[in-house]
N, C-alpha and C positions, 0 to 999 in steps of 0.2 A: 473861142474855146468851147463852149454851149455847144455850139454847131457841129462840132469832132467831137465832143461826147457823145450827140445824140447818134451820129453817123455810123458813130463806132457801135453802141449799142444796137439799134438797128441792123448792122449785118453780124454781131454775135446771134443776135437772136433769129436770124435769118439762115445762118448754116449751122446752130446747134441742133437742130432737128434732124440733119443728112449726116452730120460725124456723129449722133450717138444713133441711126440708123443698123441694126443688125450687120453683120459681117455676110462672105455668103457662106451656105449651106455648108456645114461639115467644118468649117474654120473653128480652130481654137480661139476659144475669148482671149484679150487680153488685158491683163489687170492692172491695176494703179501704177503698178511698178514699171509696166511697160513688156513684163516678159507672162510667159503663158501660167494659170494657177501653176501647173506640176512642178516649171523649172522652180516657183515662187517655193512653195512647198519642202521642195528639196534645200533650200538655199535656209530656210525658217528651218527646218530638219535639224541643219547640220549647226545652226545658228546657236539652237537650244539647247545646245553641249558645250557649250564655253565654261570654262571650269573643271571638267572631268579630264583630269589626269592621262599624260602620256604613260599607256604600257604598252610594250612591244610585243604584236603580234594582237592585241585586245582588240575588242570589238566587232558586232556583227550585226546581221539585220535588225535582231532584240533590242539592241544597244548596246553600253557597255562590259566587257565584261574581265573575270581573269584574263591576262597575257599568256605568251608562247613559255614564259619561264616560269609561271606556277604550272602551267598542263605539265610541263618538263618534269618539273619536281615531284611531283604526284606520281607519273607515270613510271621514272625512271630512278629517283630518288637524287637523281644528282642533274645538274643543267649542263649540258655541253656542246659548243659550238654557238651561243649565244652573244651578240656584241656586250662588251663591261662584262661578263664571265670568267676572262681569260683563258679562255678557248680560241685558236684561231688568229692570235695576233702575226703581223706582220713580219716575217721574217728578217735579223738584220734590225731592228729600229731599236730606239731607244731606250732601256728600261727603266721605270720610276723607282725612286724610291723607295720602297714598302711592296715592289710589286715583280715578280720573275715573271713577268709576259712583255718582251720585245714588240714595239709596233704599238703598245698602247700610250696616250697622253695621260691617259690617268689612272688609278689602281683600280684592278678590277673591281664591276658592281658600283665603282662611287658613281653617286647621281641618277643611279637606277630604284625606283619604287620598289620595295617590297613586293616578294612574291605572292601577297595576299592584295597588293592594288587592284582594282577594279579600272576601267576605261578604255581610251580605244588610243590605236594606231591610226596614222593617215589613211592607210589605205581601208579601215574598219570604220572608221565616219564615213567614211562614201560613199562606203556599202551600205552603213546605217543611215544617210540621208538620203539615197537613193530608195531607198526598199520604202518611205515613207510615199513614193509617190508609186509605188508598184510598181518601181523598175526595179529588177533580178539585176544585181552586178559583181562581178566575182571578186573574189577574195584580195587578190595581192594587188601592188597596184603595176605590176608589170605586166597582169593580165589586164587590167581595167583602163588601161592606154590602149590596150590595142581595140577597145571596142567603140565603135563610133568614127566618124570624121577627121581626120586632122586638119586643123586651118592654123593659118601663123598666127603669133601672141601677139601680133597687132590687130588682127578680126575675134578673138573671142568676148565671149558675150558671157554676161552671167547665166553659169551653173554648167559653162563649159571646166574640163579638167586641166592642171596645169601639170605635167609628166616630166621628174627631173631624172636626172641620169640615163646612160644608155638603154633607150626603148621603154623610160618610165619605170625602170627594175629600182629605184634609189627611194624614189618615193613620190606624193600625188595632192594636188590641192586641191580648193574648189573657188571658181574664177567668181 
């Protein structure tokens, strides 16, 4: 047993010198985790917003911020065509009780933050964990699908994006 302890020891310390060897020229490091600082970066980004509030439409490079239904309010005085609004429901569907908009499950606004909430959308964390590593990525996330690679969800890798609905218009994770 002595004898495979020593042997073992012996060629760690015999090819620790050639695997912590420099990469070649122009190669990105790679770090504990196994993937490059940036991706590392972006994944700690988006990591350090756990807690800040779903608004729709919130969110940008800065961080987070008002949603698409206070700019609304502000600009226009009234919100319209916003989902939970009662703008735009389904024509034909069901109506709630307490609620004249067909198509909605529930009365308009229930479960939606105040129009004074602060935070982000999906597709506004990605922009804001993206921009943390100085990558520009755009706003929606049916544009932010289309930029980059597509590989199937059995090869992504972390700080690849995960694009649900047709062409990633529904909405956007971070893998």
């Amino acid at each position: 047993m002595k004898r495979v302890c020593a042997t073992a020891l012996a060629l760690a310390a015999a090819v620790a010198p050639v695997l912590s060897a420099a990469g070649p020229a122009g190669a990105e490091p790679i770090s504990q985790s196994g993937h490059s600082p940036l991706i590392d970066r972006v994944i700690q980004r988006a990591l350090s917003q756990r807690g800040v509030p779903y608004v729709y439409g919130g969110g940008d490079v800065s961080g987070p911020t008002n949603g698409a239904r206070a700019r609304a309010a502000t600009t226009s005085g009234a919100v319209t065509g916003l989902p939970g609004t009662g703008i735009g429901g389904l024509p034909g569907g069901p109506v709630v009780a307490g609620s004249a908009t067909p198509g909605l499950a529930v009365p308009p606004g229930a479960g939606l933050p105040s129009a004074g909430t602060v935070g982000f959308d999906a597709s506004g964390l990605i922009q804001y964990a993206f921009a943390g590593a100085g990558i520009k990525m755009p706003r929606t996330s049916g544009d932010q699908c289309s930029v980059g690679q597509k590989v199937p969800p059995a090869q992504a890798r972390p700080g690849d994006l995960l694009c649900y609905g047709p062409g990633g218009t529904q909405s956007v994770a971070l893998y």
